[in-house]
C-alpha positions as CSV (number, residue, x, y, z in Angstrom):
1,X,157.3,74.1,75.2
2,X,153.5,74.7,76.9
3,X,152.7,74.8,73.1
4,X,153.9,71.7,72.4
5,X,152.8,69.8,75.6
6,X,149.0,70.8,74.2
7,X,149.8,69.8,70.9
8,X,151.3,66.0,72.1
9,X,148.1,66.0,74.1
10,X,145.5,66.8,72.1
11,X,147.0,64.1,69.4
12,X,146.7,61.6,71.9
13,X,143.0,62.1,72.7
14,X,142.5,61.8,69.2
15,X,144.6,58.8,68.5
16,X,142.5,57.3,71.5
17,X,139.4,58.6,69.9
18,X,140.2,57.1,66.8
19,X,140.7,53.7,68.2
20,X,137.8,53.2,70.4
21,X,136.1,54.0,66.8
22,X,137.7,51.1,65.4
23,X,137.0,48.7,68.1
24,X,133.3,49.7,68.3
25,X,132.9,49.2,64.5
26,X,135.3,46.1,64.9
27,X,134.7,43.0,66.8
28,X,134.5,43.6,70.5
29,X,137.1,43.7,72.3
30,X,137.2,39.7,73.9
31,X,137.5,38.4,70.5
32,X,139.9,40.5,69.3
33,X,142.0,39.5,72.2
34,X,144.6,36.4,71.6
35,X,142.8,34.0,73.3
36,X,138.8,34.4,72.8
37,X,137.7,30.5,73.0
38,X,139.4,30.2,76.2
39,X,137.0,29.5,79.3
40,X,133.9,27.7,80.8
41,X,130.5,27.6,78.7
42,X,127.3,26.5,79.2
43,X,124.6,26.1,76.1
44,X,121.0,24.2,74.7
45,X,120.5,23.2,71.7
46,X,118.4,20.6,69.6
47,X,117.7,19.2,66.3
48,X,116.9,16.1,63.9
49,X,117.9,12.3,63.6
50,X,117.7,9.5,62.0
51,X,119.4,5.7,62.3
52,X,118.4,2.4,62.7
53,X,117.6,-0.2,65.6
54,X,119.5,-4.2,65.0
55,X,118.5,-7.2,66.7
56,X,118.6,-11.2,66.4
57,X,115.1,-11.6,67.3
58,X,114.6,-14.0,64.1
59,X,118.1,-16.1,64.9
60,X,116.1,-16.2,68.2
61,X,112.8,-17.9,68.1
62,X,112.7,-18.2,64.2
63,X,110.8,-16.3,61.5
64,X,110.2,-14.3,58.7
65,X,110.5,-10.8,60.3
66,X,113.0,-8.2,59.5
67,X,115.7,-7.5,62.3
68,X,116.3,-3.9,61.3
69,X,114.2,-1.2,62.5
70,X,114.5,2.4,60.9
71,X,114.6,5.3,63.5
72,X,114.2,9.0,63.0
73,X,113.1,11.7,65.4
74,X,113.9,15.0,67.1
75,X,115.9,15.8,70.4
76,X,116.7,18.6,72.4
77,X,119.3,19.2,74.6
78,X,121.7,21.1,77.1
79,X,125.8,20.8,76.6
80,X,128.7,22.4,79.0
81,X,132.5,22.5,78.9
82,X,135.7,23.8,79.1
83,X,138.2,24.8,76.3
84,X,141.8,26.2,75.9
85,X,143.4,28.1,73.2
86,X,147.3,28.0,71.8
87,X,148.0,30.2,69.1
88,X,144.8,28.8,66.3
89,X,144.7,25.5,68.0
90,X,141.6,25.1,70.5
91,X,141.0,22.2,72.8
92,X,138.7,21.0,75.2
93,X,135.8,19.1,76.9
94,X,132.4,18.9,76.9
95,X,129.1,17.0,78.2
96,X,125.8,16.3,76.3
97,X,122.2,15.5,77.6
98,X,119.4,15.0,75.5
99,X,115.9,14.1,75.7
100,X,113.8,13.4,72.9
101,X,111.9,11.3,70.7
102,X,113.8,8.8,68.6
103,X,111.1,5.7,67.2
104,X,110.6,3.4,65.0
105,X,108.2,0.7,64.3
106,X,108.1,-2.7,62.2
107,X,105.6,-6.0,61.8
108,X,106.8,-9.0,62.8
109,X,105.9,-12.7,62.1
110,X,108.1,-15.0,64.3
111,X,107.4,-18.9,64.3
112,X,107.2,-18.8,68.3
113,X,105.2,-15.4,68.8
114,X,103.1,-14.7,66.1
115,X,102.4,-11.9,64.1
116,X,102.4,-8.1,65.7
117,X,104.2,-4.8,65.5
118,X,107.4,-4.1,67.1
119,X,108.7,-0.5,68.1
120,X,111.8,0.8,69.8
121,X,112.1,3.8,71.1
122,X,115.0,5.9,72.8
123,X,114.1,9.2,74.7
124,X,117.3,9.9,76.4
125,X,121.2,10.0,75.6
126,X,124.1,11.8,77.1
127,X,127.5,11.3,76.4
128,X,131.1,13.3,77.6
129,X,133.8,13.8,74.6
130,X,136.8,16.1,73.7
131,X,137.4,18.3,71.4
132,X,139.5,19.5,69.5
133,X,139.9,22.3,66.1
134,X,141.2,25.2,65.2
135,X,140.3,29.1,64.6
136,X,139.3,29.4,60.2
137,X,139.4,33.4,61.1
138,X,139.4,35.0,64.4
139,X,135.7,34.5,65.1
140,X,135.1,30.7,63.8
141,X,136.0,27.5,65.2
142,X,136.0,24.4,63.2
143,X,135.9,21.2,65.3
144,X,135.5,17.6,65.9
145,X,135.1,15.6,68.9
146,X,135.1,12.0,70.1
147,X,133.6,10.3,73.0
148,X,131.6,8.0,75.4
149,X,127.8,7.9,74.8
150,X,125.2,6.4,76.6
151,X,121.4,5.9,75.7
152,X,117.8,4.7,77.3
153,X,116.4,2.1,74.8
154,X,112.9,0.4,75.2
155,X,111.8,-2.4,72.7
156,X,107.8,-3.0,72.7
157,X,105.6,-5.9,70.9
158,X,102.3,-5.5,70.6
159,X,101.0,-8.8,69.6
160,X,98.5,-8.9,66.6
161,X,95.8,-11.4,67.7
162,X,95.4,-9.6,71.5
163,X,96.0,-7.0,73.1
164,X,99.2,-7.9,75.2
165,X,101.9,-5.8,74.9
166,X,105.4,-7.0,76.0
167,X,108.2,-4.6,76.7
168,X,111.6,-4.0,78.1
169,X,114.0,-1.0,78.9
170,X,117.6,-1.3,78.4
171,X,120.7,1.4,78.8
172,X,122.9,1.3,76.1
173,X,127.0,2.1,76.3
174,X,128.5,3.2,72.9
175,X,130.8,5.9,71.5
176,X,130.5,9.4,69.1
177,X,132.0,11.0,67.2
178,X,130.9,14.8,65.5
179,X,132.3,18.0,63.6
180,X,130.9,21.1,63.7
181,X,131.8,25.0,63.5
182,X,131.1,27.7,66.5
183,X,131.2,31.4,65.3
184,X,131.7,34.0,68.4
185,X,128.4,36.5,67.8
186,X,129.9,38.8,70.9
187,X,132.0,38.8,73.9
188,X,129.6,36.4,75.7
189,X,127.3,34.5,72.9
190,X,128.5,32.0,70.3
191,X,126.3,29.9,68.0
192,X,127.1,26.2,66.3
193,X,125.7,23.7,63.9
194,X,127.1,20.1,64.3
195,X,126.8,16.7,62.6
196,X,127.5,13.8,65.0
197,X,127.3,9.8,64.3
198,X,126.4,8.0,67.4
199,X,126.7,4.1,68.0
200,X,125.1,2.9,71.5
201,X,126.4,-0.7,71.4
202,X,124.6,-3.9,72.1
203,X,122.4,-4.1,75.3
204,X,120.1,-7.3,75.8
205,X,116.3,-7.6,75.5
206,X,113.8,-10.1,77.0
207,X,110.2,-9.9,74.6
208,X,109.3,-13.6,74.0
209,X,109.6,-16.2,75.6
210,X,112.4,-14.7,77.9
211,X,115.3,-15.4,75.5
212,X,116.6,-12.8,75.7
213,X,117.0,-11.1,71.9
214,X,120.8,-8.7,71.2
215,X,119.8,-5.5,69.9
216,X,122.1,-2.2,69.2
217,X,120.9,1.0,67.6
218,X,122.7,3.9,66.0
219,X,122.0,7.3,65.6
220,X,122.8,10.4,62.9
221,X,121.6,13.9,64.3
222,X,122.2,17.8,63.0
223,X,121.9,20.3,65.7
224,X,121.9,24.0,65.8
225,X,122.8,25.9,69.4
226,X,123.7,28.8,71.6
227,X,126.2,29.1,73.9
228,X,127.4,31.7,77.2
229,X,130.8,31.7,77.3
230,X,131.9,33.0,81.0
């Protein structure tokens, strides 16, 4: 009996042995657990874009001038949320802020203001969507999300034939939309790349002749991140 008490034990050590092995050679023990996208998270990341600014300034005041203004630029950016898993579905929230550089600059000729240049620029957005995907293997998310977005715009003529510049600095109040995929690198770290389409709506501008001018601008951007996961 004493014999065979050793023996049971000694073959539990080992089985224990055996399976720390496998877990140590495996993927750590939080994402091998049912439910490893489940939690709080806090990240930064950043990346490229490129869209386009649309106005009315030539219904406005008249002219040969192009209303479109092509945008591209870089932005980084922090992003936090919240998400829940059932089974391979995972759902959640999360907020975006950015800061950046997103410009663009044309010539104009308009019958009532002359010839110049005219630039916008946006060097801030944020916006707060959900999400939702689900788990391709045990360590990848696949996702999308939808949401509210907000973003700084400032539209700026500098006049050819001086040097007067005319400016003003609207907030603009739009929606996303994004997909992306989020692989777990431990228990605590997980990395993503995400496309996301951004329109910011319409917001008003005064530049000439304070009529004021209807402008909205739209935004494409690919960005790469890290995440702590709590």
């Amino acid at each position: 009996m004493k014999n065979t008490l050793t023996l049971l034990f000694v073959a539990a050590l080992s089985t224990s042995a055996s399976a720390a092995d496998l877990q140590i050679e495996g993927l750590p023990a939080s994402i091998a657990a049912e439910s490893p996208w489940d939690g709080l998270y806090v990240g930064l990341h950043g990346g490229l874009g490129a869209g386009s600014e649309e106005d009315n300034q030539t219904e406005e005041i008249g002219g040969m001038s192009p209303d479109t203004i092509p945008l591209t630029g870089w932005l980084l950016g922090a992003h936090a949320g919240a998400s829940f898993q059932a089974g391979a579905a995972v759902f959640g929230i999360e907020g975006i802020i950015d800061v950046g550089s997103i410009r663009g600059t044309v010539d104009y000729d308009y019958v009532q203001a002359g010839f110049g240049t005219l630039s916008f620029t946006s060097t801030w957005q944020a916006s707060l969507n959900a999400r939702a995907g689900f788990t391709a293997l045990e360590s990848l998310l696949l996702y999308g999300s939808v949401g509210i977005a907000v973003a700084g715009g400032e539209l700026i003529a500098d006049e050819g034939f001086s040097d007067l510049t005319r400016a003003d600095t609207q907030t603009h109040v739009g929606w996303n939309v994004a997909v992306g995929a989020e692989y777990l690198l431990d228990e605590n770290w997980s990395a993503r790349i995400e496309a996301r389409y951004s329109d910011f709506g319409i917001a008003d501008y005064v530049i000439f002749n304070d009529d004021p001018a209807s402008a909205t601008f739209n935004l494409g951007t690919i960005t790469g991140g890290l995440s702590y996961r709590f």
